[in-house]
C-alpha positions as CSV (number, residue, x, y, z in Angstrom):
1,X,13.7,-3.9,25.6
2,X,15.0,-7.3,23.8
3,X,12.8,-8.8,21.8
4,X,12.4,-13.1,21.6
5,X,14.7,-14.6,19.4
6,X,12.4,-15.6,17.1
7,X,10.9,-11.8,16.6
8,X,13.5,-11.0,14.9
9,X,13.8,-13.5,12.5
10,X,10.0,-13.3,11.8
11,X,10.1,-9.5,11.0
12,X,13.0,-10.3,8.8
13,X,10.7,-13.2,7.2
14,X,8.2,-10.9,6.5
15,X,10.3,-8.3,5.5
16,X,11.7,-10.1,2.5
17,X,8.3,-12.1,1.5
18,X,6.8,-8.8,1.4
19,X,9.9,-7.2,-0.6
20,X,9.3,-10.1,-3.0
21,X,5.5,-9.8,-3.6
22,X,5.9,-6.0,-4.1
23,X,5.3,-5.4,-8.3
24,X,5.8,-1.8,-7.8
25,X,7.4,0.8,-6.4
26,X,5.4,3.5,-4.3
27,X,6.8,7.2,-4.0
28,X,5.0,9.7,-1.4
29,X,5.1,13.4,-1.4
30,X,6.9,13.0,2.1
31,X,8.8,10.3,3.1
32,X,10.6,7.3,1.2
33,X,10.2,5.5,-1.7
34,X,8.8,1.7,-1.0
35,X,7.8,-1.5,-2.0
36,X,3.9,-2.6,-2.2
37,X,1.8,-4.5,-4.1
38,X,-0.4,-2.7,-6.9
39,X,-3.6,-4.2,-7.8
40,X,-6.2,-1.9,-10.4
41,X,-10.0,-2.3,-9.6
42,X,-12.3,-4.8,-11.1
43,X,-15.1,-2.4,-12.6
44,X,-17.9,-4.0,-13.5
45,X,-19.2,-1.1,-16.5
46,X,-23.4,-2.3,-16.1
47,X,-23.0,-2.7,-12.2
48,X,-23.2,0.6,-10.2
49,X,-20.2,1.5,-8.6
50,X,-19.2,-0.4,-5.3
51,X,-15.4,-0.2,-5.0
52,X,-13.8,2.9,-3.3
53,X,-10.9,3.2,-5.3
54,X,-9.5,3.0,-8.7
55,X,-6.5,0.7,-7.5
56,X,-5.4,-0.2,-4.0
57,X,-1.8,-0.9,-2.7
58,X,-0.9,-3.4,0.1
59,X,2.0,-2.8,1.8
60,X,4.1,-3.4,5.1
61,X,3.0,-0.9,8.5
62,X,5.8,1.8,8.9
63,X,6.8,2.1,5.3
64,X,4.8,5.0,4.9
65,X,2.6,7.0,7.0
66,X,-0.3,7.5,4.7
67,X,-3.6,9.8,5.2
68,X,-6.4,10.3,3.2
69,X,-5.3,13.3,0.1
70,X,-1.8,12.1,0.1
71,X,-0.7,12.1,-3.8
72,X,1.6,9.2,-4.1
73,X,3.2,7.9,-7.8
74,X,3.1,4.8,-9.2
75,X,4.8,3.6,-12.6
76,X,4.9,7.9,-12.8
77,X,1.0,8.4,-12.5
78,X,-0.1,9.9,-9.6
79,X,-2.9,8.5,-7.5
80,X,-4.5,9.9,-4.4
81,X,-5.2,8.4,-1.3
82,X,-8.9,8.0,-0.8
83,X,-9.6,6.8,2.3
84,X,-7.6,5.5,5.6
85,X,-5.6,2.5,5.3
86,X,-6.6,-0.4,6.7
87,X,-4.4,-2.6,8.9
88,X,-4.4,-6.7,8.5
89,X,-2.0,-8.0,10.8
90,X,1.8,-6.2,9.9
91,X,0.0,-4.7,6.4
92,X,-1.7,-1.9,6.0
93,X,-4.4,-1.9,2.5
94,X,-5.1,1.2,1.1
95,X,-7.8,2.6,-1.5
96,X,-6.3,5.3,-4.1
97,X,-7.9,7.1,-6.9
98,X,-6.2,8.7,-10.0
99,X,-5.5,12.3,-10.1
100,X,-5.4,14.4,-12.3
């Protein structure tokens, strides 16, 4: 099946904006390397915790195929996924924790 014309040059237009915003590069136990956008966790130290994760990663749908466990590296520090991504639109959000 063909998609519209204009499909294709909106996947590609998302495909480079996300490419650009990406400040790191994500590397799974399975699969390959890939772009994302790394942002570390606000943590308030009087406030009880309320955040899920250490650090969360933003990144495009079918990059990776991530579950919650998964070790993934980042800047060569390993992080575990701790919960399911969660899709907005083409991205996919998800919470990580550092491992040890």
């Amino acid at each position: 099946m063909d998609l519209a014309p204009f499909a294709a040059i909106e996947k590609n237009l998302a495909d480079v904006t996300s490419a650009m915003l990406s400040n790191v590069v994500v590397v799974p136990e399975v699969g390959r390397p890939f772009g994302a956008e790394f942002d570390l966790a606000d943590v308030d130290p009087i406030a009880p915790p309320g955040i899920i994760g250490d650090a969360q990663i933003v990144y495009r749908a079918g990059c990776a195929d991530l579950q919650p466990g998964d070790t993934v590296w980042i800047n060569e520090k390993p992080y575990r996924v701790a919960s399911d991504p969660s899709r907005d639109g083409g991205m996919l959000t998800a919470q990580l924790r550092e491992a040890s």
